[in-house]
N, C-alpha and C positions, 0 to 999 in steps of 0.2 A: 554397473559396467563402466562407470568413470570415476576421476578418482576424486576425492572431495577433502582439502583440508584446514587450517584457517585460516590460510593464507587465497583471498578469489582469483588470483593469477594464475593458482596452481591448481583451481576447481571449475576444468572448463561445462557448458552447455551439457544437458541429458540429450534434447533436442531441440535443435536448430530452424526454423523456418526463415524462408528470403525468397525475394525474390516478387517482381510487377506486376504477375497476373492480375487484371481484373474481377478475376471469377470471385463470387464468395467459396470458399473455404469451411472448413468445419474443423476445430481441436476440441474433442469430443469426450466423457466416458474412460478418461484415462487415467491411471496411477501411476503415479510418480514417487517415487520413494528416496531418492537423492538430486543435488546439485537443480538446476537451471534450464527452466524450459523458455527460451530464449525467441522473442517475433524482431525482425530485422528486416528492416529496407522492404517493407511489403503493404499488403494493406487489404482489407475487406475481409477478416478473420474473424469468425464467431467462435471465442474460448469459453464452452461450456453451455449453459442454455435455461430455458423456463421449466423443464422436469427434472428429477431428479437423478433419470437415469444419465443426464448430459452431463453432468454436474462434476469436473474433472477435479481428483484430491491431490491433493501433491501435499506431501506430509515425509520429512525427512532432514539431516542435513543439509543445507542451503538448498531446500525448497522454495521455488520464486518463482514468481511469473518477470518476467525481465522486459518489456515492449522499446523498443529503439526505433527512429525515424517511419513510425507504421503510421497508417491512415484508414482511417473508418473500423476501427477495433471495439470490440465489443465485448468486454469482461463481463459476465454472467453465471451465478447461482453455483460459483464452484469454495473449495474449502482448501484454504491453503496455509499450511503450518510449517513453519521453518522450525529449528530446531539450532539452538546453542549450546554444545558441548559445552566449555566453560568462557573465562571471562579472556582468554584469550587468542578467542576467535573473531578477527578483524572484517566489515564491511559486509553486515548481516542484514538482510533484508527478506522482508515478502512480496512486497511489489516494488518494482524501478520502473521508471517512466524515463525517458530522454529524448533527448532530438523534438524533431518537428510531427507531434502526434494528433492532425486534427479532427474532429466529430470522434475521440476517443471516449468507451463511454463503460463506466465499471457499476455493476450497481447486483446488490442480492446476491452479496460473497460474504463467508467468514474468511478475517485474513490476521492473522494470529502471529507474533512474534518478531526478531527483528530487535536490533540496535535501532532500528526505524523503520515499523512497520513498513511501511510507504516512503518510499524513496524517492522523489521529486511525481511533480503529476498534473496533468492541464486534462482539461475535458471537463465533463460532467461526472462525479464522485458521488455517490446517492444509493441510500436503502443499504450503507454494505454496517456488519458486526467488526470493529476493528479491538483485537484485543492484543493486550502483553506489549509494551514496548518494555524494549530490554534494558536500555539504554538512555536513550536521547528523545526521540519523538516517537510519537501515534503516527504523526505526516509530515515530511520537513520536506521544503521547496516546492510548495507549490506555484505554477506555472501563469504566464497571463492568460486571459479567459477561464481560470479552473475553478468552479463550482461545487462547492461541497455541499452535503444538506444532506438532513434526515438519516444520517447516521448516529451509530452506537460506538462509544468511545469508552474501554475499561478494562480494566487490571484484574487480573485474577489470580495469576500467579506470574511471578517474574523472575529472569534469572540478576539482573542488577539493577536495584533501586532508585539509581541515579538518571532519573528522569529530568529534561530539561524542561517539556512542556510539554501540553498534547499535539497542538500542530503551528509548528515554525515559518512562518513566511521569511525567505533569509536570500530573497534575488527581488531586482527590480523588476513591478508587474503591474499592469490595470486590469481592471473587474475582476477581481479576485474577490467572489462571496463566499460565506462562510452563514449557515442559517439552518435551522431547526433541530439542530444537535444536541446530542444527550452526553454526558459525560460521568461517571460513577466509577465507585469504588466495591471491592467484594466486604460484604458485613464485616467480615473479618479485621479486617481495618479499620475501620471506623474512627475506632479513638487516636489516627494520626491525620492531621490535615492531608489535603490536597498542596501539596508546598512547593508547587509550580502554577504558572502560567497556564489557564487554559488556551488562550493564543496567545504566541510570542510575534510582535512586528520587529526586528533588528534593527538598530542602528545604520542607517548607510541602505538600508534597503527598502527603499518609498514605495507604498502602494497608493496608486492614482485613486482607486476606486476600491472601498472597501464597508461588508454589509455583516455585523454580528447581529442578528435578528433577536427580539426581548423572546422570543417562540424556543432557543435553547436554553436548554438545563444543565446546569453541573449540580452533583449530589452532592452534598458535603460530608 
């Protein structure tokens, strides 16, 4: 019922949530089949949950979770798969993180697809299956205080090869860890290297505080 195309200017929100209630909240149990389910200026939202009947799919063109300016957000046990028509589809993502998002906490998700998977992101990052980047990154910009760990990082099938690395640190931050992470490629591949960075730090963008733990694996 909205319209979707590769231009995200002209692919607004499926749906929209805002607004300062304190109450918890529940986004629950729902299919999503197109564009942008969008959390805005809000905060104490539980998207999705510990069974499997909570467990909200969003599988479509520009299927995303999008979180902007929220507080106490809590990503949980859902499956979410964007979809790129071809290579001239601009600003594709699965998750976007922005604004001021604190105790935001995403863990026990498949999240599939994406010029960048993961679109900027602070909080705690833990237990999620991150596959397909299309593009550029697995995770690019992550945030000060943002935690990653004990995720699954790997390719399976892709629509563009040109991978910059798995995940981009590319803004100034402190305690930015990064530990117990798995990185791999499908059999299939094999006999070509891994011919990125499994972290990139950038030039111009100092991290105060930074933890690759010997406990992650890349496959070769």
């Amino acid at each position: 019922m909205v319209p979707v195309t590769n231009l995200p200017n002209e692919s607004p929100p499926g749906f929209r949530a805002t607004g300062r209630s304190p109450a918890r909240k529940l986004f629950q149990g729902n299919h999503v089949f197109r564009s942008i389910v969008l959390f805005e200026n809000t905060g104490n939202w539980l998207i999705g949950g510990d069974i499997p009947a909570d467990a909200n799919l969003l599988i479509g063109m520009r299927a995303s979770l999008n979180i902007f300016s929220a507080n106490d957000m809590c990503i949980c046990g859902n499956y979410v798969h964007t979809e790129i028509p071809s290579f001239r589809w601009s600003q594709v993502h699965a998750l976007a993180v922005s604004g001021a998002c604190p105790r935001l906490i995403v863990e026990h998700n498949v999240i599939r697809h994406g010029q960048w998977v993961v679109r900027g992101l602070t909080g705690e990052f833990r237990y999620n299956l991150v596959l397909d980047a299309d593009a550029h990154n697995f995770i690019v910009g992550p945030a000060a205080k943002c935690h990653i760990h004990h995720n699954i990082f790997a390719r399976y099938c892709t629509v563009d090869p040109n991978l910059n690395s798995s995940i981009a640190v590319i803004y100034k931050a402190d305690d930015i860890q990064i530990y117990n992470k798995h990185v791999r490629r499908r059999r299939q591949d094999i006999a070509r290297r891994w011919h990125v960075p499994a972290i990139e730090v950038r030039i111009g963008a100092p991290v105060i505080w930074w933890e690759i733990s010997k406990k992650s694996h890349i496959d070769e």
